[in-house]
mmCIF file as Biopython writes it, N, C-alpha, C and O atoms, coordinates in Angstrom:
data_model
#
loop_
_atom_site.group_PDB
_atom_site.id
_atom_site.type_symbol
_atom_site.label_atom_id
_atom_site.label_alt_id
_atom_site.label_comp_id
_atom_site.label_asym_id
_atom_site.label_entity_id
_atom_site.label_seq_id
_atom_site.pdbx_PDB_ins_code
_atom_site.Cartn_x
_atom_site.Cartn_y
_atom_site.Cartn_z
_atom_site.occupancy
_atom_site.B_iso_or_equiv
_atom_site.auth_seq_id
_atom_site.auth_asym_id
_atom_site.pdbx_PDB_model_num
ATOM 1   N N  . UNK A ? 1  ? 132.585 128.918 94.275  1.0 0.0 1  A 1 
ATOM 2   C CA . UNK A ? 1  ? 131.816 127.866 94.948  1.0 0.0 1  A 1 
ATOM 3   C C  . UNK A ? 1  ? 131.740 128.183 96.446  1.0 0.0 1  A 1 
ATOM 4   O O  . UNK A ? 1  ? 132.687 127.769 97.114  1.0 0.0 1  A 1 
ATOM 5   N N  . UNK A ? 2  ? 130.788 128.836 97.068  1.0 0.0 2  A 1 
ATOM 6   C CA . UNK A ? 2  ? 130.791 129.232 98.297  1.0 0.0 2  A 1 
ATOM 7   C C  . UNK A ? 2  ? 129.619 127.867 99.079  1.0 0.0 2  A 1 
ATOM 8   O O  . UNK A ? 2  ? 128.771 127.097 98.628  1.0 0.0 2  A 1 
ATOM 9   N N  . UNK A ? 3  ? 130.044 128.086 100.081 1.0 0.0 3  A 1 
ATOM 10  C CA . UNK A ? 3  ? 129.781 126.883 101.368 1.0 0.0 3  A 1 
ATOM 11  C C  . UNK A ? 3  ? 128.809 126.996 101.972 1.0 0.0 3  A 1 
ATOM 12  O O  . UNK A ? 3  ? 128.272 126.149 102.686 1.0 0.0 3  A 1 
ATOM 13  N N  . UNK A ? 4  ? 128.294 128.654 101.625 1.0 0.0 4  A 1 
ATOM 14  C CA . UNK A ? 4  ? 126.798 129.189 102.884 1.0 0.0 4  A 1 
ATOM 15  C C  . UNK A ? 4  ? 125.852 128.064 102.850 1.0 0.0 4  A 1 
ATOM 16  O O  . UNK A ? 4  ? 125.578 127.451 103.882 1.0 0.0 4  A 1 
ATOM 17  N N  . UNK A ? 5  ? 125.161 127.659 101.307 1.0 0.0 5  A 1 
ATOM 18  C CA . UNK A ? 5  ? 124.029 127.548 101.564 1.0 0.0 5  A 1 
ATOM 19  C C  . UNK A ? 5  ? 123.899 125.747 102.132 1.0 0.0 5  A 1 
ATOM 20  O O  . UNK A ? 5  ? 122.822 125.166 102.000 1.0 0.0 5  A 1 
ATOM 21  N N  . UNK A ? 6  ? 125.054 125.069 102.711 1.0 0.0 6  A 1 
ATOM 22  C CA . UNK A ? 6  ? 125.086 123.790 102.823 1.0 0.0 6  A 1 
ATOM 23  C C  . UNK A ? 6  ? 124.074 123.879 104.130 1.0 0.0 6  A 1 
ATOM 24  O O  . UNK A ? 6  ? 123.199 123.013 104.110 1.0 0.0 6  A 1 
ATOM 25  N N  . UNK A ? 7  ? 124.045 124.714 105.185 1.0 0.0 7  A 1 
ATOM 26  C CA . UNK A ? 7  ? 123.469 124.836 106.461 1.0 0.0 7  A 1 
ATOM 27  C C  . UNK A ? 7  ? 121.431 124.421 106.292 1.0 0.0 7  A 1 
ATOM 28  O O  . UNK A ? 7  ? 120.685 123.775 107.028 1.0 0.0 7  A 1 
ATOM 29  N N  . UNK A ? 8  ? 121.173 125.200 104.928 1.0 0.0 8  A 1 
ATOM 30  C CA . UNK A ? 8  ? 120.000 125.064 104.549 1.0 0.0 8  A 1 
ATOM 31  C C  . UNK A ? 8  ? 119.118 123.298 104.739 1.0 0.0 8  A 1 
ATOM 32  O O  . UNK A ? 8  ? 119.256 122.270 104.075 1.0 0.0 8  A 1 
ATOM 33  N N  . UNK A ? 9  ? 118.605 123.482 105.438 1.0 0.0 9  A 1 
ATOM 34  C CA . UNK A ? 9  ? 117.557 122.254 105.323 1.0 0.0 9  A 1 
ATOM 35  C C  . UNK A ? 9  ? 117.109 122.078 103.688 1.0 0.0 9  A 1 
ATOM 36  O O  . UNK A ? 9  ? 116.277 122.756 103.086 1.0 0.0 9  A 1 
ATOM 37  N N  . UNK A ? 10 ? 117.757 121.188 103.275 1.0 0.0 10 A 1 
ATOM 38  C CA . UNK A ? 10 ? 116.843 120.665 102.138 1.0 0.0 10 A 1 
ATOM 39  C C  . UNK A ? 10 ? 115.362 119.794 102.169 1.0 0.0 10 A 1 
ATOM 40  O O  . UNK A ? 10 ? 115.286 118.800 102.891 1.0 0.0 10 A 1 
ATOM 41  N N  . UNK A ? 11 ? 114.542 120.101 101.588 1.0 0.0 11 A 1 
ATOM 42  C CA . UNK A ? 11 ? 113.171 119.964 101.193 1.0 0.0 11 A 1 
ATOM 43  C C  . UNK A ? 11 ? 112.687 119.358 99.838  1.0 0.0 11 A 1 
ATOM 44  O O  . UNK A ? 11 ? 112.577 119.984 98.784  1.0 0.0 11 A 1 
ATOM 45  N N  . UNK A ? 12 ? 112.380 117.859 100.065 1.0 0.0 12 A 1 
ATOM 46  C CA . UNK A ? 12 ? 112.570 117.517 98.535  1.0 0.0 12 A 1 
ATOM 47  C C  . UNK A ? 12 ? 110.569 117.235 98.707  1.0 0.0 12 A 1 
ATOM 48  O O  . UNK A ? 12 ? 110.057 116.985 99.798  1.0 0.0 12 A 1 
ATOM 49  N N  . UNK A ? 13 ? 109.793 117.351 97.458  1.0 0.0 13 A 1 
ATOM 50  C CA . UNK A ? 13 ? 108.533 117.646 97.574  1.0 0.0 13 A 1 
ATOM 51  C C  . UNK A ? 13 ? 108.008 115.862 96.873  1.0 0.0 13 A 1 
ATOM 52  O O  . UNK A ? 13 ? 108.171 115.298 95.792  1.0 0.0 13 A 1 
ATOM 53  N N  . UNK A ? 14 ? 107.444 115.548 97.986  1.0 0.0 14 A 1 
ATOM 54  C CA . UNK A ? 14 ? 106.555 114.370 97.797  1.0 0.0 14 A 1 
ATOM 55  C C  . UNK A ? 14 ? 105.122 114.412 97.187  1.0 0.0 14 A 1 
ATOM 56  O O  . UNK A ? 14 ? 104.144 114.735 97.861  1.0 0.0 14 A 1 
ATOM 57  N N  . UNK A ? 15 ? 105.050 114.026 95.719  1.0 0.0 15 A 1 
ATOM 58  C CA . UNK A ? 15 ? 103.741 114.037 95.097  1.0 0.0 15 A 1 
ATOM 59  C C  . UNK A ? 15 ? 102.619 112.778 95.708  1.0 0.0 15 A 1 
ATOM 60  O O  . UNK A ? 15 ? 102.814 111.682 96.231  1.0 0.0 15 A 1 
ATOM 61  N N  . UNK A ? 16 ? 101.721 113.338 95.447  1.0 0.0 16 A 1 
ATOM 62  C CA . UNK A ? 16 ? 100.512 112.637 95.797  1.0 0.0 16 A 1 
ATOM 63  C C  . UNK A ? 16 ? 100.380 111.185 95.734  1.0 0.0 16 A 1 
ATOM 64  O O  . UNK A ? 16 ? 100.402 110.973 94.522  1.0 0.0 16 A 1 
ATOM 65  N N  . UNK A ? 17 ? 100.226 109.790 96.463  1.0 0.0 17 A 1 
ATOM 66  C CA . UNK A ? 17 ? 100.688 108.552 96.049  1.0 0.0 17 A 1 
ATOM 67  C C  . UNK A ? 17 ? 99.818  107.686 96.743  1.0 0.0 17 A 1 
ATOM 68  O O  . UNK A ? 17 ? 99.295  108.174 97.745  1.0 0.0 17 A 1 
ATOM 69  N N  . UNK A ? 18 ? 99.510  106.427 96.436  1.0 0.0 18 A 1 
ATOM 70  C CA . UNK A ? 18 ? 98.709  105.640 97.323  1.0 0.0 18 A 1 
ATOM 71  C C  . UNK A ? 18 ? 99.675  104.746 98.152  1.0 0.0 18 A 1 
ATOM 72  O O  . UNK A ? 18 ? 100.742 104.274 97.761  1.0 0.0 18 A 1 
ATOM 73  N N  . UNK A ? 19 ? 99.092  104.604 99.378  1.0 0.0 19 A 1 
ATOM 74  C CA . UNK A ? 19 ? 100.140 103.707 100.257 1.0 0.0 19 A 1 
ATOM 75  C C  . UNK A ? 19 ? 99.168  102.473 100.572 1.0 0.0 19 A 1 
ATOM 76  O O  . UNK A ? 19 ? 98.030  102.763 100.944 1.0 0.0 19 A 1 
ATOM 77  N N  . UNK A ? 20 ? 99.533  101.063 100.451 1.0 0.0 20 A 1 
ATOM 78  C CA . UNK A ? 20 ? 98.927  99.949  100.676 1.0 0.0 20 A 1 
ATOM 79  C C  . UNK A ? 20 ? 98.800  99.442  102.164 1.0 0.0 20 A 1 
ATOM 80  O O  . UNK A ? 20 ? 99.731  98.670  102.396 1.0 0.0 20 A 1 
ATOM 81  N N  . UNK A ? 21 ? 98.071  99.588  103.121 1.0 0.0 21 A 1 
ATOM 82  C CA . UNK A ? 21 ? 98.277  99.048  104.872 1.0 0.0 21 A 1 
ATOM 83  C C  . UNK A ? 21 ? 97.933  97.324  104.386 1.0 0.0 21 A 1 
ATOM 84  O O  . UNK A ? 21 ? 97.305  96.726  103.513 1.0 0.0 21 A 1 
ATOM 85  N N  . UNK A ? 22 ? 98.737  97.046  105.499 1.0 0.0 22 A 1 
ATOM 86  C CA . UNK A ? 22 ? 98.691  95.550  105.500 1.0 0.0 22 A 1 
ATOM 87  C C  . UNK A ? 22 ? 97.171  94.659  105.830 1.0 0.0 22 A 1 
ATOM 88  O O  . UNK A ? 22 ? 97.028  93.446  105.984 1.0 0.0 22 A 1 
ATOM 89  N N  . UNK A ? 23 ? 96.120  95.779  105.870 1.0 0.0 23 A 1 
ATOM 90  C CA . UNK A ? 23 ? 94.936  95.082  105.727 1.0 0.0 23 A 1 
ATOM 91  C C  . UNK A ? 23 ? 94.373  95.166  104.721 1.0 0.0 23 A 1 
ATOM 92  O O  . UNK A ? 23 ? 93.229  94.710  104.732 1.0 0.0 23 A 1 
ATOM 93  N N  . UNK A ? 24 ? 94.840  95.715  103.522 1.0 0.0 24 A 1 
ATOM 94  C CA . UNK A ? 24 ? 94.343  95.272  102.145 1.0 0.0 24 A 1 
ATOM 95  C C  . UNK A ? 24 ? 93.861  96.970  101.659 1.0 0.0 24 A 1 
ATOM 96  O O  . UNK A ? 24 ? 93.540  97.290  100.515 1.0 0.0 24 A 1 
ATOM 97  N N  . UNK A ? 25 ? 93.919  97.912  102.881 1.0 0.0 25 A 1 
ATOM 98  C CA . UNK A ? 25 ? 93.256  98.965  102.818 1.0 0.0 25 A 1 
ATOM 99  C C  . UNK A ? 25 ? 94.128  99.913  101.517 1.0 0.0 25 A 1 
ATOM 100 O O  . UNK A ? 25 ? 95.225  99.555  101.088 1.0 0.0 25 A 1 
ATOM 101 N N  . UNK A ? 26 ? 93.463  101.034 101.074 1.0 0.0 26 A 1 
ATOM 102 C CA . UNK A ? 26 ? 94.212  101.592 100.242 1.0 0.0 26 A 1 
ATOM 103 C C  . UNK A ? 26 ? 94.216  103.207 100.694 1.0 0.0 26 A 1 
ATOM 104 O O  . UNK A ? 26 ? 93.088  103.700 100.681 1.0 0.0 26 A 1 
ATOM 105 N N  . UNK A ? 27 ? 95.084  103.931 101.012 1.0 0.0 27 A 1 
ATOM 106 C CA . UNK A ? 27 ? 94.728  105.232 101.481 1.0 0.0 27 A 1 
ATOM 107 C C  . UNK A ? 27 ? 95.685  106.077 100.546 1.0 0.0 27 A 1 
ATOM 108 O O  . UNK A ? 27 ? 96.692  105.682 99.957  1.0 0.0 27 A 1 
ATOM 109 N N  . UNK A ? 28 ? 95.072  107.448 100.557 1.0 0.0 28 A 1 
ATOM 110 C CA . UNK A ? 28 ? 95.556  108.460 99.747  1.0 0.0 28 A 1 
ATOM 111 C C  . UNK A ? 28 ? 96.545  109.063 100.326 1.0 0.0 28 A 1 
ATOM 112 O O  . UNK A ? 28 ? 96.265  109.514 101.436 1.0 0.0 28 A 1 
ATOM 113 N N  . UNK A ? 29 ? 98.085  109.304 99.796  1.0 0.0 29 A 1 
ATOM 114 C CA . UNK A ? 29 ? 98.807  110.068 101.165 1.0 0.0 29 A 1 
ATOM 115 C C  . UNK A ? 29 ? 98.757  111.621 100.282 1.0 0.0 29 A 1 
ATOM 116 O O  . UNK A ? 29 ? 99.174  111.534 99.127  1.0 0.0 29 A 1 
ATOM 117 N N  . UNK A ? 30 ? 98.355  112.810 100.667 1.0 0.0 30 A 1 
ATOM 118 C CA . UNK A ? 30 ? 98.373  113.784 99.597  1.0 0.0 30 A 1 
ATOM 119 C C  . UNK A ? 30 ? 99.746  114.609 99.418  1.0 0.0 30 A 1 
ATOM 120 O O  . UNK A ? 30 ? 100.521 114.571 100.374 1.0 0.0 30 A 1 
ATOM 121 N N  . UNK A ? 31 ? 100.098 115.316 98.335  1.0 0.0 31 A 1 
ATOM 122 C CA . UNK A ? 31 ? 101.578 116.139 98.020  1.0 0.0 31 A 1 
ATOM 123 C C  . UNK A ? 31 ? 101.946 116.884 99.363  1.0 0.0 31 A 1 
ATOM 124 O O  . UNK A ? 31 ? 101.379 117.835 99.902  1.0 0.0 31 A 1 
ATOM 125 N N  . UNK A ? 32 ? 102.645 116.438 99.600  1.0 0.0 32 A 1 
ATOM 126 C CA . UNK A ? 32 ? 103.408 117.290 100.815 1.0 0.0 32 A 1 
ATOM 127 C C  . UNK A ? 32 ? 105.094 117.529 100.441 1.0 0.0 32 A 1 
ATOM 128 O O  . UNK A ? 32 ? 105.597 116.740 99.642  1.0 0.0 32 A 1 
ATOM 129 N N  . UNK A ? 33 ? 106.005 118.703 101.071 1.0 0.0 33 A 1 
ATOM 130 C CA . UNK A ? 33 ? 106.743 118.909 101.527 1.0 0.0 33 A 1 
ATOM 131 C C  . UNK A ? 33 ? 107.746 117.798 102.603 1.0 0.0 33 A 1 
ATOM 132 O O  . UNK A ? 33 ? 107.257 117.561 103.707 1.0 0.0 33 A 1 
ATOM 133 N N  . UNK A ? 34 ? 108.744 117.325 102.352 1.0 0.0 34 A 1 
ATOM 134 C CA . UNK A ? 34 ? 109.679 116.234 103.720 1.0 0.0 34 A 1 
ATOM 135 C C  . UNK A ? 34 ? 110.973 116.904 103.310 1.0 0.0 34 A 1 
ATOM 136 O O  . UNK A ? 34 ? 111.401 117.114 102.175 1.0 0.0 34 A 1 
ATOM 137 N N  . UNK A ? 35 ? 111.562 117.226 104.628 1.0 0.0 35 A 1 
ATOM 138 C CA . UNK A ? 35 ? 112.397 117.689 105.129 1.0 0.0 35 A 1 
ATOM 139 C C  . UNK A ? 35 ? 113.859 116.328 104.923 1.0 0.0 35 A 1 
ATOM 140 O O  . UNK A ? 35 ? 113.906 115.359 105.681 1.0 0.0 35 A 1 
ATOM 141 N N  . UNK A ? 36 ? 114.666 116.497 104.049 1.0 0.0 36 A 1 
ATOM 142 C CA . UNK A ? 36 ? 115.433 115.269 103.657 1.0 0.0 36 A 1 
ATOM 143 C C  . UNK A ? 36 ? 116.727 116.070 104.918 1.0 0.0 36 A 1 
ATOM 144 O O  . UNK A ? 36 ? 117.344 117.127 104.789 1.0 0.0 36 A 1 
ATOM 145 N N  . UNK A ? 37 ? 116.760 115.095 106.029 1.0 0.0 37 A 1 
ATOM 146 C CA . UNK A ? 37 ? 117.913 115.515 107.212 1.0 0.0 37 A 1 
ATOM 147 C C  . UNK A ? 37 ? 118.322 114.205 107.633 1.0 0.0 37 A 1 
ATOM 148 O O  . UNK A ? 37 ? 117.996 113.253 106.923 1.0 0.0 37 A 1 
ATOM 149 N N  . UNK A ? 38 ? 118.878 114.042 108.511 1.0 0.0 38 A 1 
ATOM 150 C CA . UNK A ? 38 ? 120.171 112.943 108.896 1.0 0.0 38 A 1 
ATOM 151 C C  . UNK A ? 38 ? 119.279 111.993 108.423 1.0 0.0 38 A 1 
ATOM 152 O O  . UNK A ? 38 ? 119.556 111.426 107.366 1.0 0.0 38 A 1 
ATOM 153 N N  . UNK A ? 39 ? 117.850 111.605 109.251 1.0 0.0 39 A 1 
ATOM 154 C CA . UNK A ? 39 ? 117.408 110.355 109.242 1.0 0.0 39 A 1 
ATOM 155 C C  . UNK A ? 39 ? 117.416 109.724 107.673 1.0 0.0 39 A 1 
ATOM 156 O O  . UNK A ? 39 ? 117.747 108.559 107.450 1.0 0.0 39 A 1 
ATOM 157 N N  . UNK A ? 40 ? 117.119 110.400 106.925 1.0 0.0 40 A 1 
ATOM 158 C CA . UNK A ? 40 ? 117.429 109.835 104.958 1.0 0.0 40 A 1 
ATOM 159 C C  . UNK A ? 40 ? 116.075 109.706 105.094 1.0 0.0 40 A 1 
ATOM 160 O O  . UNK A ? 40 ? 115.392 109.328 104.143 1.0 0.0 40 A 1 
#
């Protein structure tokens, strides 16, 4: 069980999803890549 690869930025992949704005609007957010680091 070696320790190297803890340093690695993990990258967890966000599929394609609709996000609701508080004006009723509906927008497309498309598959991207997010960087999962301190902020969570």
């Amino acid at each position: 069980m070696s320790e190297q690869r803890r340093s690695v930025i993990k990258r967890v992949y966000v599929p394609t999803y609709f996000r609701q704005l508080p004006s009723g609007e509906r927008v497309q957010v498309p598959g991207h890549y997010r960087e999962q680091g301190m902020g969570g």
